[in-house]
N, CA, C and O atoms as CSV, one atom per row, in Angstrom:
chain,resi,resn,atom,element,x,y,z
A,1,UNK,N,N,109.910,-73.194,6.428
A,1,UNK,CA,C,111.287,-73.361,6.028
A,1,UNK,C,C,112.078,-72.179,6.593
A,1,UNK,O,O,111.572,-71.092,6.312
A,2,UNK,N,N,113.211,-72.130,7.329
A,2,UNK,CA,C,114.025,-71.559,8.041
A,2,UNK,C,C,114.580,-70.321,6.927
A,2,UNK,O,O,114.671,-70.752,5.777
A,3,UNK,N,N,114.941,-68.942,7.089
A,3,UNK,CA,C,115.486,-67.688,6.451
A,3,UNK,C,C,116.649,-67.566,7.011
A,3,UNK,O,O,116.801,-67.877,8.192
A,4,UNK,N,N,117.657,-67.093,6.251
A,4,UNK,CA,C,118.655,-67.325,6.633
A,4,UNK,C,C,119.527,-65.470,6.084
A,4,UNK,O,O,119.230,-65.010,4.981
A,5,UNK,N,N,120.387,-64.787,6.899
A,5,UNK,CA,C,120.510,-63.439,7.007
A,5,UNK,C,C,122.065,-63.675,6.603
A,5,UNK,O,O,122.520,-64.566,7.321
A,6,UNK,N,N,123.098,-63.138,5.630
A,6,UNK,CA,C,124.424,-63.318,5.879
A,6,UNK,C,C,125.147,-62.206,6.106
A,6,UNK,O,O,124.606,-61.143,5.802
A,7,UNK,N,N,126.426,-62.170,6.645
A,7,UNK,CA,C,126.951,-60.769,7.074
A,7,UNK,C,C,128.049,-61.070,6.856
A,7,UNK,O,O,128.411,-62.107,7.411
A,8,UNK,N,N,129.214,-60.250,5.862
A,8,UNK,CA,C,130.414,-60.575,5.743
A,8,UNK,C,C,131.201,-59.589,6.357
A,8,UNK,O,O,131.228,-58.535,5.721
A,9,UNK,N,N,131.971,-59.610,7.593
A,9,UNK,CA,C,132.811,-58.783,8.301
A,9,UNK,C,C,133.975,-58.696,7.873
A,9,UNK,O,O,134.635,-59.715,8.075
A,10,UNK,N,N,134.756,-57.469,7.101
A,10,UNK,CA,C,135.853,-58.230,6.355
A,10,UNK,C,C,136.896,-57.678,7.470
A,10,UNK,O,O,138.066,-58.014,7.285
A,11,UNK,N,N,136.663,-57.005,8.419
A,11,UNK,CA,C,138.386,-56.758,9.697
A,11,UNK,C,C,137.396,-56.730,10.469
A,11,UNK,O,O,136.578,-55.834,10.262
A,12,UNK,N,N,137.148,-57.683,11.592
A,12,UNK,CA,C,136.233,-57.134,12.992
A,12,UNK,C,C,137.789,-57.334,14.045
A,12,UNK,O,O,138.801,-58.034,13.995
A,13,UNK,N,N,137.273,-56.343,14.887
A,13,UNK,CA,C,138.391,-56.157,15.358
A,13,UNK,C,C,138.031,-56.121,17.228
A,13,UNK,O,O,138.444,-55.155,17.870
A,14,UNK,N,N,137.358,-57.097,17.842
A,14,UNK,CA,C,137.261,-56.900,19.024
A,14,UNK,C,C,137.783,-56.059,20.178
A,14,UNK,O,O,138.879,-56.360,20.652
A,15,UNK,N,N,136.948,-54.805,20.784
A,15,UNK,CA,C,137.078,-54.056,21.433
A,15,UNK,C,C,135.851,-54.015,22.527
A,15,UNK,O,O,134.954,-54.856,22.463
A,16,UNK,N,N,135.856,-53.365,23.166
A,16,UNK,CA,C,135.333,-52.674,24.185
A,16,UNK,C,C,133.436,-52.949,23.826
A,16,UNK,O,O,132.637,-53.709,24.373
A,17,UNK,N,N,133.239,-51.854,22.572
A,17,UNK,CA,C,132.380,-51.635,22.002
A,17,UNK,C,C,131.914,-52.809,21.202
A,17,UNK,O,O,130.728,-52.944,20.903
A,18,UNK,N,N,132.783,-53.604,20.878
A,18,UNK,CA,C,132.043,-54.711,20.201
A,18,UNK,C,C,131.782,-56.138,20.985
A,18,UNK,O,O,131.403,-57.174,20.439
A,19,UNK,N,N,132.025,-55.988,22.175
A,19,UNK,CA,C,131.989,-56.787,23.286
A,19,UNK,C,C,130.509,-56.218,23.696
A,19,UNK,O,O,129.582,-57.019,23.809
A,20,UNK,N,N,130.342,-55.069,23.877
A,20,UNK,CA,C,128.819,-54.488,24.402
A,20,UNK,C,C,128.160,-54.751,23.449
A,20,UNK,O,O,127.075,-55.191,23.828
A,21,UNK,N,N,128.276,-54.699,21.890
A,21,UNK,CA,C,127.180,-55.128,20.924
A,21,UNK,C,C,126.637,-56.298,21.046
A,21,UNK,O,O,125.439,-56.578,21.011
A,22,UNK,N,N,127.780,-57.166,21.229
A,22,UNK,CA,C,127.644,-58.548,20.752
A,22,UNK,C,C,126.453,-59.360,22.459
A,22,UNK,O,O,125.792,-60.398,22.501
A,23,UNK,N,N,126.662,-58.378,23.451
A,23,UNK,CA,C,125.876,-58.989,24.535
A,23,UNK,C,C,124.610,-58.453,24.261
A,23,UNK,O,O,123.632,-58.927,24.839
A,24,UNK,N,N,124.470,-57.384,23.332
A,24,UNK,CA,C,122.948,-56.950,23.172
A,24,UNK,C,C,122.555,-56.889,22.045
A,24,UNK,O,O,121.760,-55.982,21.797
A,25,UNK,N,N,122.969,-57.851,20.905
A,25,UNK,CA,C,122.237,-57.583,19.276
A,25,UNK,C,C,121.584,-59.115,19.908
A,25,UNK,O,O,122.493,-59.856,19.532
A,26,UNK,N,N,120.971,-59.682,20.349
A,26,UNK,CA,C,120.155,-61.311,20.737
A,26,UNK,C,C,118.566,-60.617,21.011
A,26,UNK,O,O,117.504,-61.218,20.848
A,27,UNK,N,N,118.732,-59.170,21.475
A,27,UNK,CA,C,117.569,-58.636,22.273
A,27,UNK,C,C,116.780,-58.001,20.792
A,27,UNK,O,O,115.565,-57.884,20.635
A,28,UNK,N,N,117.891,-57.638,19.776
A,28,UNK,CA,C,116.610,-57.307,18.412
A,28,UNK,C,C,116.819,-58.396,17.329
A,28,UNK,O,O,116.927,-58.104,16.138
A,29,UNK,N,N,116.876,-59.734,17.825
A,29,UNK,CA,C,116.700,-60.548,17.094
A,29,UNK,C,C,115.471,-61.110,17.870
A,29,UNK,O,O,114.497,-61.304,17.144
A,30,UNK,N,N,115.308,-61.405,19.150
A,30,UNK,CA,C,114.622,-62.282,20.063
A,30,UNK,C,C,113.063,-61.949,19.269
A,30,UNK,O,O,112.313,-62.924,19.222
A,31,UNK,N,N,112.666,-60.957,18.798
A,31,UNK,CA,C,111.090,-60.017,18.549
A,31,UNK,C,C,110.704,-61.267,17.037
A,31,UNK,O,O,109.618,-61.720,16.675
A,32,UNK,N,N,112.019,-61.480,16.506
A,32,UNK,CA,C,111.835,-62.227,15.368
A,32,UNK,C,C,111.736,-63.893,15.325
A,32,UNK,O,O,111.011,-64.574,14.599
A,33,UNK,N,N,112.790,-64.379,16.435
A,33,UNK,CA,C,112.604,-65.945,16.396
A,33,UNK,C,C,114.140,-66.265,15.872
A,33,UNK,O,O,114.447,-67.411,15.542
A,34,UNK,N,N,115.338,-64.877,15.803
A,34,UNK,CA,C,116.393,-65.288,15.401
A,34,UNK,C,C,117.612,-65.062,16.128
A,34,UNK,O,O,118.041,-64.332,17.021
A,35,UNK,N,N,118.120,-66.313,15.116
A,35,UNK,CA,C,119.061,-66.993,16.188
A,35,UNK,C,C,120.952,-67.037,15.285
A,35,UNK,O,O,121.030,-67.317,14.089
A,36,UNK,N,N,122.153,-66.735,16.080
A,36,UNK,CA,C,123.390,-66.900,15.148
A,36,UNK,C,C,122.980,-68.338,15.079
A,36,UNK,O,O,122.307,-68.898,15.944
A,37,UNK,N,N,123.575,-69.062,13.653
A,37,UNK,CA,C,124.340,-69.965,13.504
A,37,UNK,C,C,125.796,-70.320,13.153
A,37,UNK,O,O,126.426,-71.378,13.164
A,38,UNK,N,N,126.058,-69.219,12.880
A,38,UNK,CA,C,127.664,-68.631,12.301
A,38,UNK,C,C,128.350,-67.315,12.862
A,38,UNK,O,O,128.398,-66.293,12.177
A,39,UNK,N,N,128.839,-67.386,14.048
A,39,UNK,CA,C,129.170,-66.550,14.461
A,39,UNK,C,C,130.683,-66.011,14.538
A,39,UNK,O,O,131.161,-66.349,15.621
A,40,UNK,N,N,131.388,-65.454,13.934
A,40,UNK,CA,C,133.230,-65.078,13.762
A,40,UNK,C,C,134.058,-66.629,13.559
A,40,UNK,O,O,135.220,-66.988,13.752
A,41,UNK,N,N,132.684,-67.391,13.019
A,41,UNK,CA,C,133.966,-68.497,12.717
A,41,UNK,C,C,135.067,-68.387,12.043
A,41,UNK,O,O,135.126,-67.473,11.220
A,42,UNK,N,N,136.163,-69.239,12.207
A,42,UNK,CA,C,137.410,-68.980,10.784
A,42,UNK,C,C,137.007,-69.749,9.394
A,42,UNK,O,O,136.665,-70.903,9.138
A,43,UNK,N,N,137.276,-68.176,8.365
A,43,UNK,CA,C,136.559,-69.019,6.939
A,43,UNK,C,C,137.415,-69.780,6.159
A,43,UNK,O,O,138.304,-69.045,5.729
A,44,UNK,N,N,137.544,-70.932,5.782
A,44,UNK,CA,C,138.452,-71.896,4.809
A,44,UNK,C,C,138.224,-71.278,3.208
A,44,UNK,O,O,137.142,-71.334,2.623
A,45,UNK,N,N,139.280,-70.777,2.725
A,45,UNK,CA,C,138.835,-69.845,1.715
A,45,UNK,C,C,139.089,-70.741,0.615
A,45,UNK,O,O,140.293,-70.947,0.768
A,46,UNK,N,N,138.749,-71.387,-0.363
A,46,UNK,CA,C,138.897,-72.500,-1.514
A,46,UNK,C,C,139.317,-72.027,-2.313
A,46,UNK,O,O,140.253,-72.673,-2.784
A,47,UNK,N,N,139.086,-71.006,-2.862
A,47,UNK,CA,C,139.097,-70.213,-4.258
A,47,UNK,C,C,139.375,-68.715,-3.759
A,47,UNK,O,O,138.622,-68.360,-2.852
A,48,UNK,N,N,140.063,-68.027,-4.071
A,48,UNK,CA,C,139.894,-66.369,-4.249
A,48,UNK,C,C,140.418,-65.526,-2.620
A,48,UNK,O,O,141.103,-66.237,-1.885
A,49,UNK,N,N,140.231,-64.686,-2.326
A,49,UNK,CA,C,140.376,-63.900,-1.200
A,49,UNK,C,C,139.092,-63.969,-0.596
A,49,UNK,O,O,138.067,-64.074,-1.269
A,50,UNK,N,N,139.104,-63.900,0.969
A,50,UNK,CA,C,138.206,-63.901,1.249
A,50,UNK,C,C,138.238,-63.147,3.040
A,50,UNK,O,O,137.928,-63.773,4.053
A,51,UNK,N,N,138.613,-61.958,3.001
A,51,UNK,CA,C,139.512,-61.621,3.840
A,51,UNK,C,C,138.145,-61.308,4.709
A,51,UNK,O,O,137.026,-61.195,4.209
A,52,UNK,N,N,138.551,-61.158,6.506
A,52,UNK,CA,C,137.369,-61.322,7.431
A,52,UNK,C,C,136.638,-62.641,7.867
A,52,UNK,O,O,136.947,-63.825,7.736
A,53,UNK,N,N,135.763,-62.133,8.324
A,53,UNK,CA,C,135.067,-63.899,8.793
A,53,UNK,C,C,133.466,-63.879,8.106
A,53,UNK,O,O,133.179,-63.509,6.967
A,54,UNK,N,N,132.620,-64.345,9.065
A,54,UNK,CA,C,131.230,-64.427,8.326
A,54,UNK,C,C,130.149,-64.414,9.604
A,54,UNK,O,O,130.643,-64.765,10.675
A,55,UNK,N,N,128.555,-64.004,9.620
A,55,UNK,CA,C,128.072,-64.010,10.410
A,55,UNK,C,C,126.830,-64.453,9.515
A,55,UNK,O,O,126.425,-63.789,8.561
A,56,UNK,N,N,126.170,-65.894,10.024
A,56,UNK,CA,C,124.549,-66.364,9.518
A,56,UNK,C,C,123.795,-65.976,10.782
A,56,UNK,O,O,124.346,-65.640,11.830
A,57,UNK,N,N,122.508,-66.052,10.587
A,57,UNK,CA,C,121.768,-65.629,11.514
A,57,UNK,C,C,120.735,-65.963,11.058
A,57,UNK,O,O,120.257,-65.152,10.265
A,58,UNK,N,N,119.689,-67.614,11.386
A,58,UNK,CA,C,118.705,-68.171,11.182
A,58,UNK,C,C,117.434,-67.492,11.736
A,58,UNK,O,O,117.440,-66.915,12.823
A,59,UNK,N,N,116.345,-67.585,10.946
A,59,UNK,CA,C,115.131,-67.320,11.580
A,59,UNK,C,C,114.375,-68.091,11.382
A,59,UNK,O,O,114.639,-68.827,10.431
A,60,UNK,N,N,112.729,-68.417,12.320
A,60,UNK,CA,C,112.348,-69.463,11.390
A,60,UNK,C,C,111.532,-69.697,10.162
A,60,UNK,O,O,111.446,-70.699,9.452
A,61,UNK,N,N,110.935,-68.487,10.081
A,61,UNK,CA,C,110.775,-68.826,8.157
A,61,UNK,C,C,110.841,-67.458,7.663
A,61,UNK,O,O,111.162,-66.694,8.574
A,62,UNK,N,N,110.673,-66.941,6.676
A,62,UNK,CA,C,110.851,-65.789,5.923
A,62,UNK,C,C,109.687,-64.438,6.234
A,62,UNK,O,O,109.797,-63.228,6.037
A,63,UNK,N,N,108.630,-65.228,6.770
A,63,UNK,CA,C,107.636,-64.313,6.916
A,63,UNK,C,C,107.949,-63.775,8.321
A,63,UNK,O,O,107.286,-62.743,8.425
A,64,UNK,N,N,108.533,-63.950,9.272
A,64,UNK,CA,C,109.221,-63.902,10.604
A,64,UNK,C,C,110.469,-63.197,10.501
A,64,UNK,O,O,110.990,-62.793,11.540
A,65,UNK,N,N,111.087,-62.970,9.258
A,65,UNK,CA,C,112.877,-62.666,9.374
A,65,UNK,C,C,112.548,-61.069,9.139
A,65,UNK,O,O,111.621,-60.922,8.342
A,66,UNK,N,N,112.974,-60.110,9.539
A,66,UNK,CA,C,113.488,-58.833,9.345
A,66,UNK,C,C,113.137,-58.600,7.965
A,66,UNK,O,O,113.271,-59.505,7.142
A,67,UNK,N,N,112.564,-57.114,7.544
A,67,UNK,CA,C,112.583,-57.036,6.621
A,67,UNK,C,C,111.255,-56.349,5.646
A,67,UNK,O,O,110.157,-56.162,6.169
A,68,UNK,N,N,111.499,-56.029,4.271
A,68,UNK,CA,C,110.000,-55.523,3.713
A,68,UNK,C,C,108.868,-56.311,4.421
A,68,UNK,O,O,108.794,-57.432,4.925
A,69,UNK,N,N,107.904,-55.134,4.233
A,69,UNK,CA,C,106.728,-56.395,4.315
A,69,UNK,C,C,106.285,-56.652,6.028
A,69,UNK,O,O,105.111,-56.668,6.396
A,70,UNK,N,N,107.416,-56.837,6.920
A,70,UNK,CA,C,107.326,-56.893,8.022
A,70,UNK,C,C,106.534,-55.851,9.129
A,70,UNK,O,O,106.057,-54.834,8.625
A,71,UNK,N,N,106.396,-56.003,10.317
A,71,UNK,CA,C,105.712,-55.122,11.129
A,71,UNK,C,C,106.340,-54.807,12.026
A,71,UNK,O,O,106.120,-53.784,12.675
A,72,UNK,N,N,107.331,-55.689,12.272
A,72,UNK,CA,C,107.906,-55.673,13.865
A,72,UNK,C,C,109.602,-55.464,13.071
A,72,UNK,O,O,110.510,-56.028,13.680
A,73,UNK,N,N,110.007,-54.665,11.736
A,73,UNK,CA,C,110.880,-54.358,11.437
A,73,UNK,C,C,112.166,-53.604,12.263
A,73,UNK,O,O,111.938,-52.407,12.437
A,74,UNK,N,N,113.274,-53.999,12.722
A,74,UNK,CA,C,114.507,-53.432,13.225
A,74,UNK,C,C,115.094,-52.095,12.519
A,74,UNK,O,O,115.563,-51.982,11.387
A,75,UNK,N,N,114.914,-51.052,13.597
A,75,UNK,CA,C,115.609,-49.798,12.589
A,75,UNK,C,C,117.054,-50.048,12.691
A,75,UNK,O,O,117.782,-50.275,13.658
A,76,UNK,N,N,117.251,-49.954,11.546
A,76,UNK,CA,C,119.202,-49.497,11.001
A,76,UNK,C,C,119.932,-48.940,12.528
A,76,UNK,O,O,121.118,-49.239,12.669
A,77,UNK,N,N,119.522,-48.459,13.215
A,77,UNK,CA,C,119.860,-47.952,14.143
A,77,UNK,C,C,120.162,-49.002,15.646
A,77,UNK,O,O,121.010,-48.978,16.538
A,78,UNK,N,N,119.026,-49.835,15.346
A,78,UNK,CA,C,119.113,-50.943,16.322
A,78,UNK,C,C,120.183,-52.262,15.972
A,78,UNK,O,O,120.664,-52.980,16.849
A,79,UNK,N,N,120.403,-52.388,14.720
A,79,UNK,CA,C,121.418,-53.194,13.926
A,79,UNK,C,C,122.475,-52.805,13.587
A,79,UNK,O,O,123.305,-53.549,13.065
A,80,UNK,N,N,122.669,-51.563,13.813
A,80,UNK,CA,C,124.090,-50.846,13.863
A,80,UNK,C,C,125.391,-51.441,14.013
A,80,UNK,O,O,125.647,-51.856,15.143
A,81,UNK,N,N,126.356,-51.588,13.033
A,81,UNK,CA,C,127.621,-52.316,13.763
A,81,UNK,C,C,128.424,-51.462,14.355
A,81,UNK,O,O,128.589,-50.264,14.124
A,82,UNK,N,N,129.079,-52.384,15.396
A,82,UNK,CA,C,129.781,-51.498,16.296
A,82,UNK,C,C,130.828,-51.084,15.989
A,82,UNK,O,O,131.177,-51.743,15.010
A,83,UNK,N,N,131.877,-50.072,16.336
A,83,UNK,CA,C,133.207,-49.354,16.102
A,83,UNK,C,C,133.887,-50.485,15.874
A,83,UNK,O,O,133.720,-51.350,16.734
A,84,UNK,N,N,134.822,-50.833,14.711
A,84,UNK,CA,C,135.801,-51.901,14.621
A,84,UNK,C,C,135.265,-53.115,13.964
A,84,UNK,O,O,135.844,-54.201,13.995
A,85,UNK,N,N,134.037,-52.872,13.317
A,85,UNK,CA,C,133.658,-53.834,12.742
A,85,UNK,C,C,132.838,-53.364,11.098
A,85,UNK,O,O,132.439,-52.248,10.763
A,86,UNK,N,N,132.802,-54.444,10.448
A,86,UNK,CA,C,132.570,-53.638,9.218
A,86,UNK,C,C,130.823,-54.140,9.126
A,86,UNK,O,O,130.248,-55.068,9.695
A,87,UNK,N,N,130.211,-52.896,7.975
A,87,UNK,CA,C,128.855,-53.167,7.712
A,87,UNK,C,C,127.973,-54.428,6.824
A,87,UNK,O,O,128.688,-54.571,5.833
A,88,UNK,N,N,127.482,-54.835,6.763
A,88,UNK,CA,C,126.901,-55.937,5.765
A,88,UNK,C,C,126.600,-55.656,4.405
A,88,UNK,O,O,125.370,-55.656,4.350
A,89,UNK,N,N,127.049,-55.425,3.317
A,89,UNK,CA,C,126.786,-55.757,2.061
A,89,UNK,C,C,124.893,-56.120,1.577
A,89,UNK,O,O,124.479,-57.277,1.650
A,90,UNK,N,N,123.941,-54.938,1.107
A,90,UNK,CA,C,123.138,-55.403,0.544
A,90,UNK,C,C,123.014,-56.102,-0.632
A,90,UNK,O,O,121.909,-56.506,-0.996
């Protein structure tokens, strides 16, 4: 069954630097099997504020996704967001 990663960006702000992230965060997902499915789409907000966009990022099962437990774990450093963009919410 597919794992699923969410990232709420609440101002990304496309620059320079987040143009270079975005061509090289695929290379520390690739080790895992993961893939965007939700990438800066526009969010339809129903209820409440919901300021920014959203980022999913499928893997294919849980024992494979980033994380405790793992071997082939991504340092903070390699997942880094870039200048102009905000961090993910644990």
């Amino acid at each position: 069954m597919p794992a699923f990663a969410l990232a709420h960006l609440y101002a990304p702000q496309i620059n320079e630097d987040v143009l270079t992230y975005i061509e090289r965060i695929q290379a520390t997902l690739d080790p895992f099997g993961g893939r965007f499915r939700v990438h800066g789409a526009e969010v339809e907000v129903k209820e409440g504020d919901w300021p920014g966009t959203v980022v999913i990022v499928e893997f294919p099962d849980l024992e494979r996704a980033p994380g405790p437990g793992t071997t082939r774990r991504p340092t903070r450093r390699s997942l880094r967001c870039a200048p102009g963009t905000s961090r993910a919410r644990r």
